[in-house]
N, C-alpha and C positions, 0 to 999 in steps of 0.2 A: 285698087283691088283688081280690076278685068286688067288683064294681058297676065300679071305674076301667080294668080292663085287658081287658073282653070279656065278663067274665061276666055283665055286666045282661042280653046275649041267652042267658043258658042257661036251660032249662028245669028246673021242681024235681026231677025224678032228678039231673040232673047235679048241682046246687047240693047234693043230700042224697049224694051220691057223694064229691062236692068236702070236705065238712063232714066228713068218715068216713073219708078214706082217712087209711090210715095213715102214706102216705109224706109227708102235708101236717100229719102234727101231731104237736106235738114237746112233752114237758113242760120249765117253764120256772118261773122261782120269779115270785112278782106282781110285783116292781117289773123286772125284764127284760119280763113281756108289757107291762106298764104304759107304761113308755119304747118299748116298740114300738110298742102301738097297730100304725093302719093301713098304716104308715111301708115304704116299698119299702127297696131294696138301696142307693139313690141318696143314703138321708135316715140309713138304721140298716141297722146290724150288731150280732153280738151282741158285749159287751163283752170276755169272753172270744176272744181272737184266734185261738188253737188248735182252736178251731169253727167260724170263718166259712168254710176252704172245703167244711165238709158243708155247712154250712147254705147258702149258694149253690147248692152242686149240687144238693141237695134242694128247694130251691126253683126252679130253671130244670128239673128232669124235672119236678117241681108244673104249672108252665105249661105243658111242654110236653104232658105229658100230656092237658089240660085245650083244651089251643088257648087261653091266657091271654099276653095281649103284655105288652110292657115296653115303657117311655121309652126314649128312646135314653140318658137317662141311667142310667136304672136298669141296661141294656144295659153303660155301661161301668165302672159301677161294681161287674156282677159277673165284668166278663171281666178287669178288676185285680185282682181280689178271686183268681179263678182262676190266672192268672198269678203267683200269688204262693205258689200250691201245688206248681208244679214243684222 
């Protein structure tokens, strides 16, 4: 997310805020971060289906908190993603 969606204008408190919050970091085994890499909502989810819509939500309050935008695909690939939690 920081450099593609807004964060190349933050300044280093934000980016060492960004890096620290606890609502933006999740543990995860290495080949799940691995296949993630930098990859949005658009490219990857996690394989586990019964967690994408935390991890969604968690990641759209991530951005929102942040002032971090999304693709309009990434856009509809988490408001599917949410819609599939009702």
């Amino acid at each position: 997310m920081p450099g593609k969606k807004g964060a190349q204008k933050w300044d280093a408190q934000t980016r060492l805020e960004f890096a620290n919050d606890p609502l933006n970091l999740l543990a995860s085994d290495g080949s799940a971060n691995a296949s993630k890499g930098d990859k949005d909502a658009a490219t990857w989810l996690p394989p586990n289906k019964g967690f994408r819509c935390a991890y969604v939500s968690r990641q759209t309050q991530v951005k929102a908190k942040y002032g971090a935008w999304m693709t309009p695909a990434e856009h509809a690939a988490i408001a599917k993603t949410l819609r599939s939690c009702l």
